[in-house]
C-alpha positions in Angstrom: 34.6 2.6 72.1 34.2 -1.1 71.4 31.9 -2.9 73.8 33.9 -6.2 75.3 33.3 -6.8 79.1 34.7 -9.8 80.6 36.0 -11.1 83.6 37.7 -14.1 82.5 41.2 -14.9 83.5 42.1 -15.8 79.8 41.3 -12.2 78.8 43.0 -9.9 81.3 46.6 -8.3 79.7 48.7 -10.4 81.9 47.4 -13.8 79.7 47.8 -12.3 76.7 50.4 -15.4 75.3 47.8 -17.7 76.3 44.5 -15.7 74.9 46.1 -15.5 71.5 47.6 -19.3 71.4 43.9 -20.4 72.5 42.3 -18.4 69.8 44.6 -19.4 67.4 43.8 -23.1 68.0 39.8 -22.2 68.5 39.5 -20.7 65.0 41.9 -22.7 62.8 39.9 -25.8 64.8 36.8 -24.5 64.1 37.9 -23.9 60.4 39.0 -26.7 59.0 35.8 -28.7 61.1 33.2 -26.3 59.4 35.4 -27.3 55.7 36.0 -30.9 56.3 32.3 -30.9 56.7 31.5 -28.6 53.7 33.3 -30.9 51.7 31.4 -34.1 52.9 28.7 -32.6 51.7 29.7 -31.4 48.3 29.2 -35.1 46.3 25.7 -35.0 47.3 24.8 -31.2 46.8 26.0 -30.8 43.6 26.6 -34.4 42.1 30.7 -34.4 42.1 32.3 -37.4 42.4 35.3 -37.3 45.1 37.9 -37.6 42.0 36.2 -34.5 40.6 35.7 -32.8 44.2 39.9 -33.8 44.6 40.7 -32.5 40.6 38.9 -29.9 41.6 41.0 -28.8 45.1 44.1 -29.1 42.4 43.4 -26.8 40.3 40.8 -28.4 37.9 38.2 -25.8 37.5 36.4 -28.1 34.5 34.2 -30.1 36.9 30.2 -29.3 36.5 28.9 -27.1 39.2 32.5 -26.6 40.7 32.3 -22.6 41.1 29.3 -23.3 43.2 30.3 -26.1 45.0 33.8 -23.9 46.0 31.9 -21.1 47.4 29.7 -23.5 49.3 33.0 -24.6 50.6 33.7 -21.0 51.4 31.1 -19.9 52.6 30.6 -22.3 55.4 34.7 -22.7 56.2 35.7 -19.3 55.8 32.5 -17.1 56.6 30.6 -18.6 58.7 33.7 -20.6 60.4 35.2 -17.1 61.7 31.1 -16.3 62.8 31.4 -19.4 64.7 35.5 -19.2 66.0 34.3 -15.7 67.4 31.1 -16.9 68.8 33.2 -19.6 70.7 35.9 -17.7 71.8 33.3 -15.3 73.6 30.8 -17.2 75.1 32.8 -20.0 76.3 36.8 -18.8 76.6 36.1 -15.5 77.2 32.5 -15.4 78.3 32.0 -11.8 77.3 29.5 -9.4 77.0 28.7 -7.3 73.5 26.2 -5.7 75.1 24.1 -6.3 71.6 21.1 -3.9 72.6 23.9 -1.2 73.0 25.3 -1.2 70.0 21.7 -1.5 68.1 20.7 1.8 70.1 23.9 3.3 68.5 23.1 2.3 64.9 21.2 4.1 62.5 20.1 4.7 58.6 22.0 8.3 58.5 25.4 7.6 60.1 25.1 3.8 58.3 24.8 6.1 55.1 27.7 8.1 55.7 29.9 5.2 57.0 28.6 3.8 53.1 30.1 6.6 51.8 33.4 6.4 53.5 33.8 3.1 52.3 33.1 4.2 48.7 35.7 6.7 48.8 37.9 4.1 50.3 37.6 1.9 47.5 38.6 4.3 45.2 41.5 5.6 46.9 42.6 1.8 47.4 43.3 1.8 43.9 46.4 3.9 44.3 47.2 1.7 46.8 46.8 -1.5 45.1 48.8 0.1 42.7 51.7 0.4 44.9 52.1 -2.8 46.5 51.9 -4.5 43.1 55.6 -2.1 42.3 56.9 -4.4 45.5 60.6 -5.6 44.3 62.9 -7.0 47.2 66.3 -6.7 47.3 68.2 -9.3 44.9 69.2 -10.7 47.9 65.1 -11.8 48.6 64.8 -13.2 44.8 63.8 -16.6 46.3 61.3 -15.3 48.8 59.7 -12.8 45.8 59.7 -16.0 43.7 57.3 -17.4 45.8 55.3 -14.7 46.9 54.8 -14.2 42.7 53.7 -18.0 42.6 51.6 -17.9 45.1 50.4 -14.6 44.4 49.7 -16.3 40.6 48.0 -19.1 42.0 45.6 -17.5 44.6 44.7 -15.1 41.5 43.5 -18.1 39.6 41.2 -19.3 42.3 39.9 -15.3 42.6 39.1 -15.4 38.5 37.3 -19.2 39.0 35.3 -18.4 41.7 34.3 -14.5 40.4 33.5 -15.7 37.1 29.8 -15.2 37.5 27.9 -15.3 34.2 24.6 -15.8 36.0 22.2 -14.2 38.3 22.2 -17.5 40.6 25.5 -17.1 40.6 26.1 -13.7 41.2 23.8 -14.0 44.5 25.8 -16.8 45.4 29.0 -14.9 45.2 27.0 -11.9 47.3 25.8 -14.1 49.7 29.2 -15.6 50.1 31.9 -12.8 49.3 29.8 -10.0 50.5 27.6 -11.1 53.5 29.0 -14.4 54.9 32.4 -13.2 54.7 31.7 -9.7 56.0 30.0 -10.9 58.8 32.3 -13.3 59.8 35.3 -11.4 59.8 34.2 -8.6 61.6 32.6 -10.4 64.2 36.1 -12.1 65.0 39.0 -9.7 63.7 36.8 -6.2 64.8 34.6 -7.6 67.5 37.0 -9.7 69.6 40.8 -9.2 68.2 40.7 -5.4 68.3 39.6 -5.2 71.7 41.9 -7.9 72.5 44.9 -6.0 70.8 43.8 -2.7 72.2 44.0 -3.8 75.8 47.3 -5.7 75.0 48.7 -2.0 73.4 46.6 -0.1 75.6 45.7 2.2 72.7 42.8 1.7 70.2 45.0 3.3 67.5 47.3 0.6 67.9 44.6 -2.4 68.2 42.8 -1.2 64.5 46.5 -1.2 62.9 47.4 -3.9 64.4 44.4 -5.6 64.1 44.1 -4.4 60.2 47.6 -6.5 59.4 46.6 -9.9 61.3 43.5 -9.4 59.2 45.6 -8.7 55.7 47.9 -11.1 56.5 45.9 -14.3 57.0 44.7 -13.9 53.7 48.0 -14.8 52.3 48.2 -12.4 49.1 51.3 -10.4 49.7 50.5 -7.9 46.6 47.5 -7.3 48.3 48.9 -6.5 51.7 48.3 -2.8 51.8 45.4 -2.5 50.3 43.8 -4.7 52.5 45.6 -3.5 55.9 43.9 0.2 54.6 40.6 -1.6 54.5 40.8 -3.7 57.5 41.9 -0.4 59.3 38.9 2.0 58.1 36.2 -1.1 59.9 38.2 -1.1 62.7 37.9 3.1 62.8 34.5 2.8 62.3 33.8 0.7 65.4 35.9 2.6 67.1 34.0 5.7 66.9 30.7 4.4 67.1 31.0 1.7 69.5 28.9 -0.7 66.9 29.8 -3.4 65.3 27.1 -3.1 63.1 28.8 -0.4 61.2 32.3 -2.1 60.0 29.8 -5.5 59.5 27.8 -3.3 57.0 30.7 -1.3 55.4 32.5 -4.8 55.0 29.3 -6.2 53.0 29.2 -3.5 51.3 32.3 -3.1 49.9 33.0 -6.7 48.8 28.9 -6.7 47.4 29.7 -4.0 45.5 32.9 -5.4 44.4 31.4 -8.6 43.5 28.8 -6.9 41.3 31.2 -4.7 39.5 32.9 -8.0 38.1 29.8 -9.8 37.0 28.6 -6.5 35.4 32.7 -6.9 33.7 32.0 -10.3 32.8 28.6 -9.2 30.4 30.3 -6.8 29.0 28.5 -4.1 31.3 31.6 -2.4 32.5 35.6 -2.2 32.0 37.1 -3.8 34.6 40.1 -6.1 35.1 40.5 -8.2 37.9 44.3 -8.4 37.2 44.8 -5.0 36.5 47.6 -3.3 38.7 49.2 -1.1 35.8 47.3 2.0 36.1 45.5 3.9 38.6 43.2 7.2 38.1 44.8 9.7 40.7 41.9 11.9 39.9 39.4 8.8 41.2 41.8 8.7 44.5 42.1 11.6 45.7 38.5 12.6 45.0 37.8 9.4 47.3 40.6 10.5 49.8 38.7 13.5 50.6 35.3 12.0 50.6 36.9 9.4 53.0 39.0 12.1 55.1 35.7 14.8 55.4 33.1 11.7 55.6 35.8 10.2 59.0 35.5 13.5 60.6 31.7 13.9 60.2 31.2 10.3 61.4 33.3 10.5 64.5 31.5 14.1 65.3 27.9 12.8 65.0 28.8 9.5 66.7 29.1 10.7 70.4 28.1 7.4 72.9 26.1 8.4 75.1 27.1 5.1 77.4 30.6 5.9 77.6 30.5 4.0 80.7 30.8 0.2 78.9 33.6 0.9 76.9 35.7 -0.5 79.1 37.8 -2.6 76.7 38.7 -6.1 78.0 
């Protein structure tokens, strides 16, 4: 059901090479402009010098004010950079129509509450699946490619731990306003609101544009023990679009559970809570499955109650 109407050349099936080569160039473009300027900013913001600001792009976490001055940097290269990519790639590539007033008519506080609840009982089934892809071993054969996917795996978990280490409250809104809200909205605006309708034309099957969408999404993020876990979750926003026909939904859901996430470890970090960051030993099966069936019967409820009644825009691409 989602809501893409165009006309463009560029986004019609038979240019589908070229759509995805142009958006590929749009957002990593539009990325490393929006942190190239984050950066130029950070020696004024928060008083770095540029031999901190580089010590601190090595791997220096010591610098004063650098956990802050790193999710400035994400925030405006990462979350709002895929707002503005997708923004770009629709109004002036694509020149599409959301039909915004649609998809606000479609939304509202009882089916946001169960989507909510979905996503809680996703996260806690995601734990088995965490669990899994950390028990990834390739073939000896592979030893040098799971060599590096362990480095970098080590090395992208380091930056996770720096910037997460909120001990706080300015902090801790900080990493929500960045983690949970920038980055929610961003994403879904460009991997659920113009990729999925892009790869659902290309398939001709929404089934196949979430899914396919869902491992583009896990994938860019470059943590390989993470893959699964984060194909699941990019795969539950692109079902709830699907069956609602509003972005507003996954945007939410997304938010929500990376807020909620982001909470969890500062609560961790005071002593609040038990929770381990690195932690890929154990799993609760009694905590998954009681969120597998929350997820499965809360799916089925949403898609019931979430009938459009404008059937006639969802036309795809």
């Amino acid at each position: 059901m989602e809501i893409y109407e165009t006309q463009s050349e560029i986004a019609k099936r038979k240019s589908w090479l070229l759509s995805l080569i142009v958006i590929v160039l749009v957002t990593f473009g539009t990325l490393i402009l929006l942190q190239g300027f984050a950066l130029a900013l950070i020696p004024t913001l928060y008083n770095i010098t540029i031999e901190d600001l580089l010590g601190l792009m090595s791997g220096n976490y010591d610098v004063p004010n650098g956990r802050m001055a790193m999710l400035f940097v994400q925030g405006i290269g990462s979350g709002i950079g895929f707002w503005v990519a997708s923004w770009v790639i629709t109004k002036y590539i694509d020149r599409a129509e959301l039909h915004w007033e649609v998809q606000r008519s479609r939304f509202n506080v009882k089916n946001l509450g169960v989507a909510l609840a979905i996503t809680l009982g996703a996260m806690f089934f995601n734990g088995l699946l965490v669990y899994w892809n950390a028990q990834l071993d390739l073939p000896e054969s592979m030893a040098g490619l799971e060599s590096w996917m362990k480095e970098m795996e080590t090395q992208l978990m380091e930056v996770t731990k720096f910037l997460t280490d909120f001990q706080t409250i300015p902090e801790l809104l900080t990493g929500i306003l960045v983690i949970g809200v920038f980055a929610g909205i961003g994403e879904e605006m460009f991997f659920r609101g113009v990729i999925q309708p892009k790869m659902k034309l290309y398939t001709n099957s929404g089934h196949w544009g979430i899914w396919l969408t869902a491992i583009i999404f896990s994938a860019i993020h470059i943590q390989f023990y993470g893959f699964l876990p984060r194909v699941f979750l990019g795969a539950l926003f692109g079902y709830l679009y699907l069956y609602s026909g509003s972005l507003l939904y996954p945007i939410l859901a997304h938010v929500f559970n990376n807020a909620l996430t982001v909470i969890v470890i500062y609560m961790s970090n005071q002593g609040m809570v038990e929770f381990d960051l690195e932690s890929t030993d154990t799993v609760s099966y009694p905590a998954a499955i009681t969120g597998l069936l929350v997820l499965m019967v809360g799916f089925f409820y949403f898609k019931r109650i979430n009938q459009p009644k404008d059937a006639e825009l969802d036309q795809g691409i």
